[in-house]
PDB file of N, CA, C, O and CB in Angstrom:
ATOM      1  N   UNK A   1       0.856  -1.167   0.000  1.00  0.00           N
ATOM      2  CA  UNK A   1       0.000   0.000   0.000  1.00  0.00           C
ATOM      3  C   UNK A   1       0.903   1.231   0.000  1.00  0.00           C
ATOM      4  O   UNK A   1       1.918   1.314   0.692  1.00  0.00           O
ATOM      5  CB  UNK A   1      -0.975  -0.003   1.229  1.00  0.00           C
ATOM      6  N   UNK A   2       0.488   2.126  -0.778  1.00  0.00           N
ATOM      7  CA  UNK A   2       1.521   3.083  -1.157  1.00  0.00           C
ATOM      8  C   UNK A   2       0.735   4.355   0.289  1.00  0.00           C
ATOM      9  O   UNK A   2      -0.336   4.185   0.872  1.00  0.00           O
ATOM     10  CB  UNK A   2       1.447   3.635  -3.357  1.00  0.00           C
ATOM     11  N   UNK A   3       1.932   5.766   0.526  1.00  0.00           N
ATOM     12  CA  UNK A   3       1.349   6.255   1.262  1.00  0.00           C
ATOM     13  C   UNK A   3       0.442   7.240   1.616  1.00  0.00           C
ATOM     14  O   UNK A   3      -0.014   7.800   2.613  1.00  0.00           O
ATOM     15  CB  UNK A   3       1.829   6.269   1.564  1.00  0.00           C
ATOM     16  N   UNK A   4       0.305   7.224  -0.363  1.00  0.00           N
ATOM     17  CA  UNK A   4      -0.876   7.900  -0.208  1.00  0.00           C
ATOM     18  C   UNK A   4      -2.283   7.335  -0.642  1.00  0.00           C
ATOM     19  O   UNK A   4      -3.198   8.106  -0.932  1.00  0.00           O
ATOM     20  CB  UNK A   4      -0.666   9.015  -0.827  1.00  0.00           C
ATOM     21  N   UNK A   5      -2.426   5.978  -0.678  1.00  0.00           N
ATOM     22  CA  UNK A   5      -3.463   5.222  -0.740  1.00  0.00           C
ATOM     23  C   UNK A   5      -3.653   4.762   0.883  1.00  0.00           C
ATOM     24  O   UNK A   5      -4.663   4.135   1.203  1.00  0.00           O
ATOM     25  CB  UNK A   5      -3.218   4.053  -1.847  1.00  0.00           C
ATOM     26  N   UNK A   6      -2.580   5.126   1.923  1.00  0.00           N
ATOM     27  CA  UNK A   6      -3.014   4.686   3.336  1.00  0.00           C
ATOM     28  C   UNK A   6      -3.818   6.333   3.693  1.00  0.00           C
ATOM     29  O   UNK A   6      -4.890   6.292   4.297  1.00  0.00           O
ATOM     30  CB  UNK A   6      -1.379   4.116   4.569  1.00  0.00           C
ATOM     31  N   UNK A   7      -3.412   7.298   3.410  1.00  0.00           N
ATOM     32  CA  UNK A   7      -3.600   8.784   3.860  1.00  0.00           C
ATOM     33  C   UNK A   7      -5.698   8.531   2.819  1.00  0.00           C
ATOM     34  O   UNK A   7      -6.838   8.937   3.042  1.00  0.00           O
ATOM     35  CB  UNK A   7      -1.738  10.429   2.834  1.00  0.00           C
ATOM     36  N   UNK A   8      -5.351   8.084   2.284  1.00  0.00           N
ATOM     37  CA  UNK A   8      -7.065   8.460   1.216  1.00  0.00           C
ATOM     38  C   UNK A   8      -7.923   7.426   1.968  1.00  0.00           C
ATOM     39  O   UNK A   8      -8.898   7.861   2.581  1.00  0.00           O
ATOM     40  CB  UNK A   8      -7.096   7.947  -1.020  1.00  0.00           C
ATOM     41  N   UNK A   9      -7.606   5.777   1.996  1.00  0.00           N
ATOM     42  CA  UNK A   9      -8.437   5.052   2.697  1.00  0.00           C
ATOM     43  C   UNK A   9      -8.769   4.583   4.356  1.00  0.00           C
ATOM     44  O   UNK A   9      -9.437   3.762   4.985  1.00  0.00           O
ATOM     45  CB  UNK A   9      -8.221   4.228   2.111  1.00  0.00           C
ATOM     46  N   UNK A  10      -7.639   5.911   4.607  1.00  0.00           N
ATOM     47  CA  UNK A  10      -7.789   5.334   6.107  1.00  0.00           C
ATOM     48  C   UNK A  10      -9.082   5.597   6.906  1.00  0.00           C
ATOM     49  O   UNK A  10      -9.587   6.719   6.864  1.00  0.00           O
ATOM     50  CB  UNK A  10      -6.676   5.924   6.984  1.00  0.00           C
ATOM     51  N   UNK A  11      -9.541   4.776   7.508  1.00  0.00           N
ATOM     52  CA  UNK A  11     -10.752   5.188   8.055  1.00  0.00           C
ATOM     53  C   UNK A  11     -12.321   5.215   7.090  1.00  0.00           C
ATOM     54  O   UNK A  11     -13.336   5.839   7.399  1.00  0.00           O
ATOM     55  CB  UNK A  11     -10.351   6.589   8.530  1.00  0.00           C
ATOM     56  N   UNK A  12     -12.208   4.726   6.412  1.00  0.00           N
ATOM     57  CA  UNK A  12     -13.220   4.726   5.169  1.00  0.00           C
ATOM     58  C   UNK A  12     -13.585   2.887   5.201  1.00  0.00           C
ATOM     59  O   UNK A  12     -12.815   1.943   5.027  1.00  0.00           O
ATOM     60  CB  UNK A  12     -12.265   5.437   3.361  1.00  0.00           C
ATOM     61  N   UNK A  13     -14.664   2.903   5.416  1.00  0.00           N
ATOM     62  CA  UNK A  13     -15.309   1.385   5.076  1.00  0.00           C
ATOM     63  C   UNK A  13     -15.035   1.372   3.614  1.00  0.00           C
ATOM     64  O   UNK A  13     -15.217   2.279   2.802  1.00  0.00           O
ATOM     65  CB  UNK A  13     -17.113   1.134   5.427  1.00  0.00           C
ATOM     66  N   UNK A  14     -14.442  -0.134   3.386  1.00  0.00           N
ATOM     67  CA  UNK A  14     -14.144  -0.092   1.948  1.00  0.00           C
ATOM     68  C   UNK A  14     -14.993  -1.099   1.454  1.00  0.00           C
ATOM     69  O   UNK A  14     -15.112  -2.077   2.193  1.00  0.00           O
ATOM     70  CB  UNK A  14     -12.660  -0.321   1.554  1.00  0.00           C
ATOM     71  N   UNK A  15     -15.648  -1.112   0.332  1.00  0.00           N
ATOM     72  CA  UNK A  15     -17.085  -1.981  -0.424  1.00  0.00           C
ATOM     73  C   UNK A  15     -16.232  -2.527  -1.548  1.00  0.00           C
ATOM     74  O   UNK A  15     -15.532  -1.808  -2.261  1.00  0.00           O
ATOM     75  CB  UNK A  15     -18.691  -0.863  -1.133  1.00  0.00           C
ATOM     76  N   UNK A  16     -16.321  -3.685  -1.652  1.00  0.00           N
ATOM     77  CA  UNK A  16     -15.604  -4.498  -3.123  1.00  0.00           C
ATOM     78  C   UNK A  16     -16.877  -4.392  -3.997  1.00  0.00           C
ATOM     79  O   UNK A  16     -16.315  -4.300  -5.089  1.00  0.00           O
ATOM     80  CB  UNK A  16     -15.013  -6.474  -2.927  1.00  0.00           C
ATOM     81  N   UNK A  17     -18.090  -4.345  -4.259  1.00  0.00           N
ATOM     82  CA  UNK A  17     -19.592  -3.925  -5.031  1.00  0.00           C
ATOM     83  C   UNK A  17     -20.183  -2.771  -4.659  1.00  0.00           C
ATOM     84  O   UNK A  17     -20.403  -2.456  -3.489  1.00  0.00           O
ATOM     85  CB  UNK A  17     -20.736  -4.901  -4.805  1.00  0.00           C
ATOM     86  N   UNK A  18     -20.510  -1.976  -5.837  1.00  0.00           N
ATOM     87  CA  UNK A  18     -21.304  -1.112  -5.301  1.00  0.00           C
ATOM     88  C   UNK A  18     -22.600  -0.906  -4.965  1.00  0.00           C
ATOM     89  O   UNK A  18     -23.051   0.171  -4.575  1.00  0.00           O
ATOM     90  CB  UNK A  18     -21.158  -0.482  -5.735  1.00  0.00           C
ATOM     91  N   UNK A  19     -23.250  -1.977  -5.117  1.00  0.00           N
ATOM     92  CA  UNK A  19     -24.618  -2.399  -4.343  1.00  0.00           C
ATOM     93  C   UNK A  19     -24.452  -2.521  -2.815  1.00  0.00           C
ATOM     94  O   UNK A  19     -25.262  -2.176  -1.954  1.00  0.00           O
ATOM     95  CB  UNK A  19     -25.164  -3.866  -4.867  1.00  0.00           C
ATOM     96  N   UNK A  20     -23.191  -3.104  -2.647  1.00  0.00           N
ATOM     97  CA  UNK A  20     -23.067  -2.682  -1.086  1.00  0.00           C
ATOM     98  C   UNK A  20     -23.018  -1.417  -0.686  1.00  0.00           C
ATOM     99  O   UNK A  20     -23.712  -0.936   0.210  1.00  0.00           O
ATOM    100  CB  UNK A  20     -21.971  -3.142  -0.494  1.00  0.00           C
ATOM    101  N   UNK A  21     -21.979  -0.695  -1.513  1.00  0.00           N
ATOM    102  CA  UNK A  21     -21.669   0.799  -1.172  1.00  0.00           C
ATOM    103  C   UNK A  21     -23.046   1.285  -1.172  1.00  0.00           C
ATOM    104  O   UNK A  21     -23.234   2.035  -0.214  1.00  0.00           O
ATOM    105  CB  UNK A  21     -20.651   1.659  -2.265  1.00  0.00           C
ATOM    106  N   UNK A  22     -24.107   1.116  -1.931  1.00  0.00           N
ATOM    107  CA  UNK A  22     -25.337   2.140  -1.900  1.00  0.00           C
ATOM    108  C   UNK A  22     -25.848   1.829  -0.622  1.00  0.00           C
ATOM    109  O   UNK A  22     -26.045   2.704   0.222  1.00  0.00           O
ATOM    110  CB  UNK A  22     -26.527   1.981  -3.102  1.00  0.00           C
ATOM    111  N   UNK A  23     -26.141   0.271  -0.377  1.00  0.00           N
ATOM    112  CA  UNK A  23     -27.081  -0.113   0.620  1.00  0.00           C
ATOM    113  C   UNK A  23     -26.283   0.702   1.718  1.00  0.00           C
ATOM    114  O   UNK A  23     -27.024   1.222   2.552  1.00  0.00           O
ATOM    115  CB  UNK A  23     -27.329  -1.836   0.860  1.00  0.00           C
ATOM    116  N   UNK A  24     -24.976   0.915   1.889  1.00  0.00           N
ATOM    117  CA  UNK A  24     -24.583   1.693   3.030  1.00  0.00           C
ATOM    118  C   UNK A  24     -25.141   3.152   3.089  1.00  0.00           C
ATOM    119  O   UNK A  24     -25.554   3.789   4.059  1.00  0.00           O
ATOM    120  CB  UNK A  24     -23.113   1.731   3.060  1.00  0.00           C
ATOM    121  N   UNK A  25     -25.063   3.408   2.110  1.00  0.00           N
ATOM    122  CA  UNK A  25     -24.733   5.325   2.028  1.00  0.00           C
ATOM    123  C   UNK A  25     -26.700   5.166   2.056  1.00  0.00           C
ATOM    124  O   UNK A  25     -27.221   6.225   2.408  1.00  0.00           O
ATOM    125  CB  UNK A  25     -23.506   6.411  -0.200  1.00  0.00           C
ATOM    126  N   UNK A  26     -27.453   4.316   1.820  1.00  0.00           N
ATOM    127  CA  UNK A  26     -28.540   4.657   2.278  1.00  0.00           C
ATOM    128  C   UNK A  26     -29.263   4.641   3.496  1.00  0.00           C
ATOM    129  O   UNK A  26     -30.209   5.353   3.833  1.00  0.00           O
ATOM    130  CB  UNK A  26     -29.012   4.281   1.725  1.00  0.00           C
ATOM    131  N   UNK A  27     -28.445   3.345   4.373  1.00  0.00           N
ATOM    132  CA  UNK A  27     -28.497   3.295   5.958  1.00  0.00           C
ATOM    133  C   UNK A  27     -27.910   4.547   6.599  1.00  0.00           C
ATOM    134  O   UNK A  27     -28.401   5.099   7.583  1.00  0.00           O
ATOM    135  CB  UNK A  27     -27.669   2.029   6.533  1.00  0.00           C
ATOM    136  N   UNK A  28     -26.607   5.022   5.831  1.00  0.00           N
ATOM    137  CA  UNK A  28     -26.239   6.554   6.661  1.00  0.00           C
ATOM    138  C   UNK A  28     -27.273   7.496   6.621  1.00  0.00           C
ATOM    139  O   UNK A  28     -27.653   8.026   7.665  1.00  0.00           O
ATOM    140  CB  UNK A  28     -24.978   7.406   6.030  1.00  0.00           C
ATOM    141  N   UNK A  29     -27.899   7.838   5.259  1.00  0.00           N
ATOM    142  CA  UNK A  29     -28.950   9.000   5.334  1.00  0.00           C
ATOM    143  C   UNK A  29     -30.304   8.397   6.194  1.00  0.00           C
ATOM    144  O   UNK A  29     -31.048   8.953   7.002  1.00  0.00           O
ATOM    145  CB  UNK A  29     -29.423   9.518   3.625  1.00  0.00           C
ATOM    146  N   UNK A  30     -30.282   7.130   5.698  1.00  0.00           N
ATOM    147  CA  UNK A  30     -31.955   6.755   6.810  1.00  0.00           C
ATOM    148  C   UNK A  30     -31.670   6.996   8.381  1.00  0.00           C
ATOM    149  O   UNK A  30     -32.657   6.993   9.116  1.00  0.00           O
ATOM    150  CB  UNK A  30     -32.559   4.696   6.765  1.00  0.00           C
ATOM    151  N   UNK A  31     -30.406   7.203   8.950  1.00  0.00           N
ATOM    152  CA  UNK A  31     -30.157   7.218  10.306  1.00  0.00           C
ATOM    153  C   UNK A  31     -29.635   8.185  10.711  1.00  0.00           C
ATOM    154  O   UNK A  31     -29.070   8.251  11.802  1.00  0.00           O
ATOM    155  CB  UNK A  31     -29.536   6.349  10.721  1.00  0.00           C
ATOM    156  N   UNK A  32     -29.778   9.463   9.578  1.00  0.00           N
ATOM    157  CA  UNK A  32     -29.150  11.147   9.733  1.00  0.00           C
ATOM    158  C   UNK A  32     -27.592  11.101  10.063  1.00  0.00           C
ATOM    159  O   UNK A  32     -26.828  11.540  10.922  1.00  0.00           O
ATOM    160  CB  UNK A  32     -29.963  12.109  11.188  1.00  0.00           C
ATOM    161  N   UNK A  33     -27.555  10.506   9.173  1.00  0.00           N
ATOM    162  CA  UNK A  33     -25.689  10.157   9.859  1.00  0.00           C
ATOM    163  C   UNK A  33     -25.214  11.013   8.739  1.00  0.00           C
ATOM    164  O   UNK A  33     -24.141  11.571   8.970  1.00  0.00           O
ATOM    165  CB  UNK A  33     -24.771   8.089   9.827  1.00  0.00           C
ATOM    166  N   UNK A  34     -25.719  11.236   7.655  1.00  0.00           N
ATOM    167  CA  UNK A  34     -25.231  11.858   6.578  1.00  0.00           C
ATOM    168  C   UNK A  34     -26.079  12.572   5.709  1.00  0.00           C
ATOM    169  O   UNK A  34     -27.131  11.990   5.444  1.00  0.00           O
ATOM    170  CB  UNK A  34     -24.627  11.046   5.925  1.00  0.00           C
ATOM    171  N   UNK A  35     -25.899  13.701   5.182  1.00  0.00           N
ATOM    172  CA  UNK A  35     -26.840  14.334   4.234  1.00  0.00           C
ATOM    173  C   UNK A  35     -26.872  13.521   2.991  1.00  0.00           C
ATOM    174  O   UNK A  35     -26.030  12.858   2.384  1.00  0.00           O
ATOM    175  CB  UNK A  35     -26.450  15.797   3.911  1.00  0.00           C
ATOM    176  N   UNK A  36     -28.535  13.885   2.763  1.00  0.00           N
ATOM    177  CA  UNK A  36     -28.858  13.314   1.259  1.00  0.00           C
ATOM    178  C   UNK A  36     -27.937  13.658  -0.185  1.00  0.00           C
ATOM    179  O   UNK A  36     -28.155  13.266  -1.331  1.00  0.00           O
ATOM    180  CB  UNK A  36     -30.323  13.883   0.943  1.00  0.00           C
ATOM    181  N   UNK A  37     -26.918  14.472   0.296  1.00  0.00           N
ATOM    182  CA  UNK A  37     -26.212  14.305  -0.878  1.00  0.00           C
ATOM    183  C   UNK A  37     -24.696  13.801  -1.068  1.00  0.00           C
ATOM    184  O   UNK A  37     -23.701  14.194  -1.676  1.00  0.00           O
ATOM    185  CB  UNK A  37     -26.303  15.443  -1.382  1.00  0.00           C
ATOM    186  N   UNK A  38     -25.032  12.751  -0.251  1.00  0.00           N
ATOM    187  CA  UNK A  38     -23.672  11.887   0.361  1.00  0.00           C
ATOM    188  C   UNK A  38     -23.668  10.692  -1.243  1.00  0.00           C
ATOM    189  O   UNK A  38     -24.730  10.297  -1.727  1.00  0.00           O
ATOM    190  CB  UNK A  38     -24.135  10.769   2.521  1.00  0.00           C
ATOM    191  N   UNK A  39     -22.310  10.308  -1.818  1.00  0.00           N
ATOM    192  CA  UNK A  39     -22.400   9.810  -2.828  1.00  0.00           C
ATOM    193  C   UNK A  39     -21.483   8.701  -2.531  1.00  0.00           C
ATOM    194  O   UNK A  39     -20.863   8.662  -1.469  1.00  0.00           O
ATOM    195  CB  UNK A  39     -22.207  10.651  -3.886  1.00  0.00           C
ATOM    196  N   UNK A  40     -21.374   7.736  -3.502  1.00  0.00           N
ATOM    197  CA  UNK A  40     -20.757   6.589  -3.311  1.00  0.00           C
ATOM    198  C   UNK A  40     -19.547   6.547  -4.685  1.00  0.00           C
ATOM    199  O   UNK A  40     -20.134   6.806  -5.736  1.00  0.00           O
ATOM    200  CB  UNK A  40     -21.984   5.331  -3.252  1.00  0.00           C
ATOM    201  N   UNK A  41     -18.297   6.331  -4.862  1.00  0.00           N
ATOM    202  CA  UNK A  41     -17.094   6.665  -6.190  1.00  0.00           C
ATOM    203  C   UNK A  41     -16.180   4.971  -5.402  1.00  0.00           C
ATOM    204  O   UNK A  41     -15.995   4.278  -4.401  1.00  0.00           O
ATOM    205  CB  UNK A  41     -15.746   9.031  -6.004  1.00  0.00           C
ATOM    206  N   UNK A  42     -15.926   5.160  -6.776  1.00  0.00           N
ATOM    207  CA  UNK A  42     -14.936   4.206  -6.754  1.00  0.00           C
ATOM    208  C   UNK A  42     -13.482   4.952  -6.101  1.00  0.00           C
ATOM    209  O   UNK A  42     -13.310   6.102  -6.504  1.00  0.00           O
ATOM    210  CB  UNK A  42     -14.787   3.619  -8.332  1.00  0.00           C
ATOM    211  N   UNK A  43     -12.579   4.490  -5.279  1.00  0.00           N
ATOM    212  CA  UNK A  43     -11.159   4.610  -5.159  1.00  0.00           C
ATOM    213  C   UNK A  43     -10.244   5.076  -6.297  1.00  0.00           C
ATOM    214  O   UNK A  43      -9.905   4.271  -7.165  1.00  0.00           O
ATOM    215  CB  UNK A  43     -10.735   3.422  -4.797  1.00  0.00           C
ATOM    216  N   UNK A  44      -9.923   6.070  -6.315  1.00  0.00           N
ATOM    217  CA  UNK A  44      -8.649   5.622  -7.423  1.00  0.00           C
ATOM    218  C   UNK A  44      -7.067   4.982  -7.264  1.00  0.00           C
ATOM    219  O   UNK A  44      -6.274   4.644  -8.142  1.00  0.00           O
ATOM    220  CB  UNK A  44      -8.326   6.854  -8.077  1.00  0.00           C
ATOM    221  N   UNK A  45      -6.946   4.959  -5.776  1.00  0.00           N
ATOM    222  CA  UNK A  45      -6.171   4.346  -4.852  1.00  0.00           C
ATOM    223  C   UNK A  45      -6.653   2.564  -4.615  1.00  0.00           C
ATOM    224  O   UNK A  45      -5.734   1.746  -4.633  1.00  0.00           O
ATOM    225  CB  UNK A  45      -6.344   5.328  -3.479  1.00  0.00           C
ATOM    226  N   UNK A  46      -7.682   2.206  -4.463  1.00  0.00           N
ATOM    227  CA  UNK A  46      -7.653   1.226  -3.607  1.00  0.00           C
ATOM    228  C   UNK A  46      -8.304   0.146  -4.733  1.00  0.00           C
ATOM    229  O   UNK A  46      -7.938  -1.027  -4.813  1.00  0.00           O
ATOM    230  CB  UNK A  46      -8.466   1.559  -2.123  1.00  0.00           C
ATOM    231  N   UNK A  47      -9.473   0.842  -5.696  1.00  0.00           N
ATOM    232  CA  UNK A  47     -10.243   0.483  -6.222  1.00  0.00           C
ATOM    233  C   UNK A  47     -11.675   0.019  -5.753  1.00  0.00           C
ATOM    234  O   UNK A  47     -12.641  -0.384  -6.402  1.00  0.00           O
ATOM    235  CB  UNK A  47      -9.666  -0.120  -6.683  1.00  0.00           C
ATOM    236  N   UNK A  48     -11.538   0.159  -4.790  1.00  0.00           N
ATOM    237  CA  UNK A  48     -13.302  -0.497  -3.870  1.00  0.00           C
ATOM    238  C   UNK A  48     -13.811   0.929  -3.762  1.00  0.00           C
ATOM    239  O   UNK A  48     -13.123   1.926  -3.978  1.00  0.00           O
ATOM    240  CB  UNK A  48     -13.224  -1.478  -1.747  1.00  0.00           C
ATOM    241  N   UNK A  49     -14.999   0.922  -3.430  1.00  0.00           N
ATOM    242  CA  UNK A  49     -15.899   1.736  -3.404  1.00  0.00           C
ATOM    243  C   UNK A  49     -16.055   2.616  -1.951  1.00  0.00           C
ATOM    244  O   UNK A  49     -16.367   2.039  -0.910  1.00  0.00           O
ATOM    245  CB  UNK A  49     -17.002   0.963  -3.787  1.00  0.00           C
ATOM    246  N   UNK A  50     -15.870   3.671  -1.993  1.00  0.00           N
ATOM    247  CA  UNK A  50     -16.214   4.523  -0.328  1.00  0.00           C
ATOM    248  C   UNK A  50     -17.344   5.125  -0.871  1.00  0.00           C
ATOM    249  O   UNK A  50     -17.828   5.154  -2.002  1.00  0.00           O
ATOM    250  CB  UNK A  50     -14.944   5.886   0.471  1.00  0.00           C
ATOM    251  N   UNK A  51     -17.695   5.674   0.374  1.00  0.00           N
ATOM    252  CA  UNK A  51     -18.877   6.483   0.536  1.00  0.00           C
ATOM    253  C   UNK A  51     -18.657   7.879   0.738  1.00  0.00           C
ATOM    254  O   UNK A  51     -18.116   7.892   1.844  1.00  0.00           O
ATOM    255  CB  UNK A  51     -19.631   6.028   1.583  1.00  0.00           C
ATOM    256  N   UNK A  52     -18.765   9.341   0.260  1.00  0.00           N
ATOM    257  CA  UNK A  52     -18.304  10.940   0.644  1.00  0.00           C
ATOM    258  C   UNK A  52     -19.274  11.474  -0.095  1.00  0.00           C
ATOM    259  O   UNK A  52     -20.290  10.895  -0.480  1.00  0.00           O
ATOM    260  CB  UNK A  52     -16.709  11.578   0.213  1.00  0.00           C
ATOM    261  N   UNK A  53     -18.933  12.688  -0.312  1.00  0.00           N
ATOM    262  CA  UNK A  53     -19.857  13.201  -1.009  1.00  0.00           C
ATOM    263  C   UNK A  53     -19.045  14.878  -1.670  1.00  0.00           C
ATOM    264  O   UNK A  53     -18.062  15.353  -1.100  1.00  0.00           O
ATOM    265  CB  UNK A  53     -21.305  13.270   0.098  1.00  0.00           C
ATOM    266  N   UNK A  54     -19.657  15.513  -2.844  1.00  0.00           N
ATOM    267  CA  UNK A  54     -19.159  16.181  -3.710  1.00  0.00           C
ATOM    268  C   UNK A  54     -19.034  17.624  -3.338  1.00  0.00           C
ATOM    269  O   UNK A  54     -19.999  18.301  -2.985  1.00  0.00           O
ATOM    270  CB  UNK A  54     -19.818  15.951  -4.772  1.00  0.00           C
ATOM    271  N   UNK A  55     -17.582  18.152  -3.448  1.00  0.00           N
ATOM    272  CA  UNK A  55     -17.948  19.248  -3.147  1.00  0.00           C
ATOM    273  C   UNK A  55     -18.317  20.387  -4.382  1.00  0.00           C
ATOM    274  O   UNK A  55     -19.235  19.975  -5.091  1.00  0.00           O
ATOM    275  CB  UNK A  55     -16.967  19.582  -2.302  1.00  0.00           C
ATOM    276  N   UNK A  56     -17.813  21.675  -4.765  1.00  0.00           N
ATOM    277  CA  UNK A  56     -18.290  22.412  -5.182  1.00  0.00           C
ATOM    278  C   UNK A  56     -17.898  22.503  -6.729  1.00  0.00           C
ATOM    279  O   UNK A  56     -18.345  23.152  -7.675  1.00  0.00           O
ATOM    280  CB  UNK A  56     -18.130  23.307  -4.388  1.00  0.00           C
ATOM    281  N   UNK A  57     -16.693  21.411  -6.548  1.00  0.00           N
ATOM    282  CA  UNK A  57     -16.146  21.593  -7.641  1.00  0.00           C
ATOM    283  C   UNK A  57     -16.348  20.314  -8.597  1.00  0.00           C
ATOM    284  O   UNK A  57     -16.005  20.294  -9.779  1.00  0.00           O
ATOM    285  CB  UNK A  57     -14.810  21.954  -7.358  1.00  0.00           C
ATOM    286  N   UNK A  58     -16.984  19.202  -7.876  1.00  0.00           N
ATOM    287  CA  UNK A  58     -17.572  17.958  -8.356  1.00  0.00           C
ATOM    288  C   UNK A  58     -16.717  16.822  -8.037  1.00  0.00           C
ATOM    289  O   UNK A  58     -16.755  15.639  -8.376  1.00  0.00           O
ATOM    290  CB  UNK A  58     -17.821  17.995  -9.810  1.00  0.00           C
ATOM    291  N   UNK A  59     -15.740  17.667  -7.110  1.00  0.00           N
ATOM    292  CA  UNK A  59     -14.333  16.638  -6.962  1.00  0.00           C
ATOM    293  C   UNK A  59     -15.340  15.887  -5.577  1.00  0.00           C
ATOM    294  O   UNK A  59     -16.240  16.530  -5.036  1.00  0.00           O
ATOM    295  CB  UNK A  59     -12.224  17.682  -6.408  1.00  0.00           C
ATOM    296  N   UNK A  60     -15.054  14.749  -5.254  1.00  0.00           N
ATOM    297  CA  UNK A  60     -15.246  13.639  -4.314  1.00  0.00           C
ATOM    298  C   UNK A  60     -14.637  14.006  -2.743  1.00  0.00           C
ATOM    299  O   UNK A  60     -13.754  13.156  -2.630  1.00  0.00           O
ATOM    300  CB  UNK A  60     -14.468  12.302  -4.982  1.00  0.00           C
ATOM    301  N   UNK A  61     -14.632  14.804  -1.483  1.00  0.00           N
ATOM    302  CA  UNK A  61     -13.895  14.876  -0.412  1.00  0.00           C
ATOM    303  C   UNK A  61     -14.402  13.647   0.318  1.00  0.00           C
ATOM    304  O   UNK A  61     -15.212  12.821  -0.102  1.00  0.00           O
ATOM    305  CB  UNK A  61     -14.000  16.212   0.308  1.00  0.00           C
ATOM    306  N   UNK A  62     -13.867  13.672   1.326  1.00  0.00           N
ATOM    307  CA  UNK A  62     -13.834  12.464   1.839  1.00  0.00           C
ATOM    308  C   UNK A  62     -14.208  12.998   3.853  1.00  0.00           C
ATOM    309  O   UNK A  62     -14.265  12.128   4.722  1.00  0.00           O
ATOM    310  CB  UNK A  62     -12.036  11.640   1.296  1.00  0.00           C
TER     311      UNK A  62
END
């Protein structure tokens, strides 16, 4: 693991499908854990799927 694929996925539930990733990011908003405009992207580090959401510029924060 390189060190900036430990700095991007640390702390991030990581989803190998993204049917998992949704079913998550929809348990976060059903339980106000996260705003409805929380999104689900593939890694470009890890390749599995996290859950964040977009900021202004369409880029992915975490």
């Amino acid at each position: 693991m390189t060190g900036t694929r430990r700095r991007a996925c640390t702390g991030k539930k990581s989803h190998r499908r993204r049917p998992d990733a949704d079913a998550h990011r929809d348990r976060l908003i059903a339980s106000g854990a996260a705003p409805e405009g929380i999104r689900v992207y593939r890694c470009r580090h890890c390749g599995f799927f996290h859950v964040g959401h977009s900021g202004p510029t369409g880029k992915i924060h975490r």
